[in-house]
N, C-alpha and C positions, 0 to 999 in steps of 0.2 A: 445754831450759829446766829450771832445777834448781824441784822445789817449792818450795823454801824462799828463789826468786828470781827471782818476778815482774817484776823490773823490768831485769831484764836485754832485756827486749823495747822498743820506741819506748813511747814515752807522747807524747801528744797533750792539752796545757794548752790550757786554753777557756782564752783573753786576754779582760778584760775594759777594754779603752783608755779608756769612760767609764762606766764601773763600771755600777751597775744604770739609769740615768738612759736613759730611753726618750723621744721624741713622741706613743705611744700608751699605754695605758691598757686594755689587755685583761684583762678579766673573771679568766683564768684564770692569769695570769702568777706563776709561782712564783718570779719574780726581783729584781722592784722593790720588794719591801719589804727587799732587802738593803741599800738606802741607809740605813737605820737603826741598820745596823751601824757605822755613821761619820759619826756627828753632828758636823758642823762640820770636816770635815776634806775636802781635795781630793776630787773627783768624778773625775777624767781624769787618765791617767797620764801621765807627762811625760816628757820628753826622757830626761832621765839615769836613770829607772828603765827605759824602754823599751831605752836600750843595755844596761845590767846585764842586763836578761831575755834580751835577744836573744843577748848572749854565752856565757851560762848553759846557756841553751837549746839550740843548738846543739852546744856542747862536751857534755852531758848524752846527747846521741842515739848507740846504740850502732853505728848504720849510716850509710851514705850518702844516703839519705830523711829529710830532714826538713819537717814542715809545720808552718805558723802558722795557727792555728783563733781570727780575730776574733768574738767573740759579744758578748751583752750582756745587757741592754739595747739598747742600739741602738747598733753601732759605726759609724753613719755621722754622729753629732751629733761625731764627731772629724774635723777640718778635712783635706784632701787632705794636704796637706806634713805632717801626722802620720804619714800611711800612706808617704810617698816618703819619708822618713826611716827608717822600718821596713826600706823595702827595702834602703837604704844601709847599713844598719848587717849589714842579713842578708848584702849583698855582703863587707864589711867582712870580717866574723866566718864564713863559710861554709867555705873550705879545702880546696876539692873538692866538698863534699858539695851534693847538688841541694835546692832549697829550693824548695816550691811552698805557695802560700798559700790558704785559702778564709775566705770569711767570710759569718756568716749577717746579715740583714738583713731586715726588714718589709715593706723597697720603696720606702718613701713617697716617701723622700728620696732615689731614684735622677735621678740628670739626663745629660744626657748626657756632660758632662763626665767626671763617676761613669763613667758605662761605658767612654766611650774608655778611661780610665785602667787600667781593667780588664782590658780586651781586651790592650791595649799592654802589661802586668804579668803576662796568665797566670791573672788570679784565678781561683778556681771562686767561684761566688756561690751561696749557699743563700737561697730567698725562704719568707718564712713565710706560709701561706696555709690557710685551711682549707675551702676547696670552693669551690661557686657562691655567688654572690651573699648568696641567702638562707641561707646554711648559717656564710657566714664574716662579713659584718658586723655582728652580735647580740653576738658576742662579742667583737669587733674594732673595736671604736669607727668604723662606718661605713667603713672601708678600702678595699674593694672597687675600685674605681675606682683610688685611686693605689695598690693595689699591681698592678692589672693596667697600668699606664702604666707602673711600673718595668719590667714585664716585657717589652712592648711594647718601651720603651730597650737591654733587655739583648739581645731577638732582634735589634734594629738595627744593633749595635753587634758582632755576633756573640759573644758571651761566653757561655761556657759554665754555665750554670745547673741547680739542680736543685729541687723544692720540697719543703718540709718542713712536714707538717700535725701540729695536735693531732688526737686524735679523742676528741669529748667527748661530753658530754649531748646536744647538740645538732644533729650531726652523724654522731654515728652509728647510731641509725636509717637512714640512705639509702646504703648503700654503694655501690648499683651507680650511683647520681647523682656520689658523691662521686670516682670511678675514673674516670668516663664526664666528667667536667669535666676534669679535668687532660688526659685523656686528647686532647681536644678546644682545648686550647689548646696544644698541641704538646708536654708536659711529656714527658719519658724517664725520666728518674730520679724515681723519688719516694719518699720516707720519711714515713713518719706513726708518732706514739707519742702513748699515752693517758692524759689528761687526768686524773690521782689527786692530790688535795691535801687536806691535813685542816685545816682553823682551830683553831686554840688555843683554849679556854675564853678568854682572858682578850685576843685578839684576836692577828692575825697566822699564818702557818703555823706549822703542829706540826713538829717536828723528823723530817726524813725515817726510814725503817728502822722498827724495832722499838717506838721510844719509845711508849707508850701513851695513850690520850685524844687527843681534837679528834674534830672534828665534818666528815666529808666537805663540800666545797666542791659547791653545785649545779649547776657545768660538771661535775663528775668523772665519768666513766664508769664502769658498772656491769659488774661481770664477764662477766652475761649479754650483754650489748652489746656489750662489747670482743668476744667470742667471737663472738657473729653479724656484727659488723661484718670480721672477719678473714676470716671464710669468704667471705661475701657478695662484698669485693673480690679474694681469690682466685678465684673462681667467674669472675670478670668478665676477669682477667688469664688464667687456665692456658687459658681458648679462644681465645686469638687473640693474645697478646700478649709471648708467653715468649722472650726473645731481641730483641725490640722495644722493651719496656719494662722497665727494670728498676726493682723495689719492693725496700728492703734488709728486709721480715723475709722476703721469700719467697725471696733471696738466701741471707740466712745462716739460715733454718730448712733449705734444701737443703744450705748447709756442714756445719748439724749432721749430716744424712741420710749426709752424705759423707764424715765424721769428720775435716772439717778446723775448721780455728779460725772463727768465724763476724767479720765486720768490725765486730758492732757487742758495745758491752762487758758489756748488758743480758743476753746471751743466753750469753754465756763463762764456764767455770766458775772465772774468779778474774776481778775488776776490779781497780780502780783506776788505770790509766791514762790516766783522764782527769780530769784537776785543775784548778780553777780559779784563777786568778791577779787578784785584783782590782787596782783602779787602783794600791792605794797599796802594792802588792807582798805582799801577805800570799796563802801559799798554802793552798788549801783541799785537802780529800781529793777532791772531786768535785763538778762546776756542781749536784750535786741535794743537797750535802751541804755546803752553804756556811752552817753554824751554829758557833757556836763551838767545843764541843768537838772541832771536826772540821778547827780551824786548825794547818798543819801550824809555821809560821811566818814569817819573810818573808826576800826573797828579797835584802834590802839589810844582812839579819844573818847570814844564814843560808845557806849551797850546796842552790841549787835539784837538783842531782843528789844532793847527800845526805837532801836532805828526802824526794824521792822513791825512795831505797833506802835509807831509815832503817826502823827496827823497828817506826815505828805506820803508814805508809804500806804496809808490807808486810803488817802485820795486818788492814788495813782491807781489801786486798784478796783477802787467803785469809780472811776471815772472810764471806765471802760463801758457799763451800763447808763450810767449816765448820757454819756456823747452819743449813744445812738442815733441816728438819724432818722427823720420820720418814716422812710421806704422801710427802715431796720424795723421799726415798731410797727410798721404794717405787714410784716413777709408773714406768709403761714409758715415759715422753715425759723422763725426767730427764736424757737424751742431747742432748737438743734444747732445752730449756728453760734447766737449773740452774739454777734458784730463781728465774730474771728476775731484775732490778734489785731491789738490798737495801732500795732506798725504800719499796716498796711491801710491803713486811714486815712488815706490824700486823694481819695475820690471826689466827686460829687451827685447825689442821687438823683433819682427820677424826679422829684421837687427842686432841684436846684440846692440844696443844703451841701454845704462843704461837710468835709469830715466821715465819707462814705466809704466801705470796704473797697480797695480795687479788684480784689478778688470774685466778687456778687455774683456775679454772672457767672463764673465757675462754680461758687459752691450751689444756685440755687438750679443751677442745671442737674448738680450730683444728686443734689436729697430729693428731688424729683425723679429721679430715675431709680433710686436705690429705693423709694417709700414702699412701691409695692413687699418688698423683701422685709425690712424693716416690720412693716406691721404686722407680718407674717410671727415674724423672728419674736416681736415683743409679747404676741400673744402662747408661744410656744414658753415661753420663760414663764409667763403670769398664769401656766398651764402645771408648770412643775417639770419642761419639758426641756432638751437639751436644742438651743437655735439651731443647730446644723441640723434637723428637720426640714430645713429651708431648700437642702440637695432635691432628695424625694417631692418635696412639694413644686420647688421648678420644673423637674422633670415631668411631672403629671399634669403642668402648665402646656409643656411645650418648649422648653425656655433650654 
């Protein structure tokens, strides 16, 4: 890959089919105030802009993998024959290449229907969930219940799922409740990322990155929290669980250890390959960077392959490496980390430099506590050996 050409790699567009427009109403949702971005204007995207993207999209992918990433809001207040037309056109427009699709979802609105269709399709489904009971409906407008029923549908139905938590105020104080619940409802896969949002003085969220002023949101997570709550559910995973269950940072913090590319784009030392596409085709630089400066433009004016190998799409995401700050460029964990996600970039470092993770101090507590394991695990791979070795070798620790 040339530096100077990020995007010669896949990208992966968050599709947003009915724009920010949710059934629920959670505390922390850094999403649904995007509808204010489009006063008076369609909510759901429509036939003919859905061919456009799909043809775009596919002819844009430099390989034979391509995926369609439903998000939202809620992409299931969009009616089935939305989605069976997605896939017609994916037939349509493919030319060889394999097309697999996932979409994230709340739950609520799974029925069985939903899932047959699913299973029959291939989907992966991602459920949003954040713990037990009392840990996930305080900030989930009561949920609990229907999203454990969606889930309930989706093991009936055999469809392969995964879940996806915040971890916020609320929640992470109890890591090893938080690992030990999913754990217990049969979950495998799981991803959690932390709850950081700032209010505007003048109301609405602050402009992700850098930009200065607003007021942390009272879900948002505290560095010290983020950091004990990482250890805390590693501590719960690397004894009994490594090869069992897979979590994506304990995955791609070992990809860093391994000095391969890690899967997620938080932890990569350039992003931008993941962009959002709202309903009415306007493309954004990133789902956590959907403010206007950051509109790359739309996709019924504009070549969605040019917008994403144009010179601000390409800045946006070397500039991620670029803005590091000097602590950044000095940390022994800079291999593993690189700067996290640009959103969270309204710190200031131990030199005074603006533009510092606020996150730091959580993550450089984690990769210091997980290294012993870590180097374990890397040398077990560069062995021919499979890392859940790492059980057996705690145990002989003491650990």
């Amino acid at each position: 890959m040339s530096a100077i050409s990020p995007f010669l790699r896949p990208f992966y567009a968050m599709l947003k089919p009915a724009g920010a427009a949710c059934n629920l109403s959670c505390r922390y949702c850094y999403y649904t105030e995007k509808a204010a971005l489009y006063p008076g204007a369609p909510r759901v995207m429509g036939y003919g802009l859905l061919d456009d993207f799909t043809r775009q999209y596919i002819e844009a992918q430099p390989g034979r993998q391509v995926l369609f990433t439903w998000h939202g809001g809620e992409p299931l207040l969009r009616p089935m024959s939305f989605y069976r037309r997605a896939l017609e056109l994916q037939r349509r427009y493919a030319r060889g290449r394999h097309v697999d699709n996932c979409l994230q979802t709340n739950g609520t609105l799974l029925t069985d229907e939903w899932c047959s269709f699913f299973r029959d399709e291939g989907f992966l489904i991602g459920i949003s969930i954040d713990g037990p009971r009392r840990l996930h409906d305080p900030l989930r407008q009561g949920s609990f219940d229907r999203v454990m029923r969606g889930i309930a549908l989706l093991e009936k139905h055999g469809v392969e799922w995964n879940a996806m938590a915040t971890v916020n105020s609320l929640n992470a104080p109890h890591p090893a409740e938080f690992y030990r619940f999913f754990k217990s409802i049969g979950c495998r896969y799981l991803q959690f990322t932390p709850v950081v949002e700032r209010r505007a003085t003048g109301g609405g969220l602050s402009p992700a990155g850098a930009e200065p002023g607003g007021q942390l949101t009272p879900e948002s997570v505290t560095p010290a929290a983020w950091g004990a709550f990482a250890c805390g559910v590693f501590d719960e995973w690397v004894r009994a669980d490594v090869g069992s269950v897979y979590v994506q940072l304990f995955d791609d913090t070992l990809a860093g250890w391994a000095g391969v590319p890690p899967g997620v784009c938080s932890l990569a030392p350039v992003c931008g390959q993941a962009p959002a596409l709202e309903a009415n085709g306007d493309l954004y630089s990133c789902d956590h960077f959907v403010f206007p400066p950051y509109r790359l433009g739309n996709i019924r004016g504009e070549s969605l392959a040019a917008m994403m190998n144009g010179a601000r799409q390409q800045a946006f995401g070397l500039a991620k490496q670029a803005g590091l700050t000097r602590q950044c460029r000095e940390c022994r964990w800079l291999f593993a980390c690189n700067g996290e996600c640009p959103r969270n970039r309204f710190a200031t470092d131990c030199h005074g430099s603006p533009g510092h993770n606020y996150l730091c101090e959580g993550y450089r507590r984690y990769f210091a506590h997980v290294a012993p394991c870590m180097d374990f695990m890397r040398a077990e791979l560069a062995a021919g050996r499979a890392p859940a070795g790492v059980m057996d070798w705690l145990r002989g620790q003491g650990g």
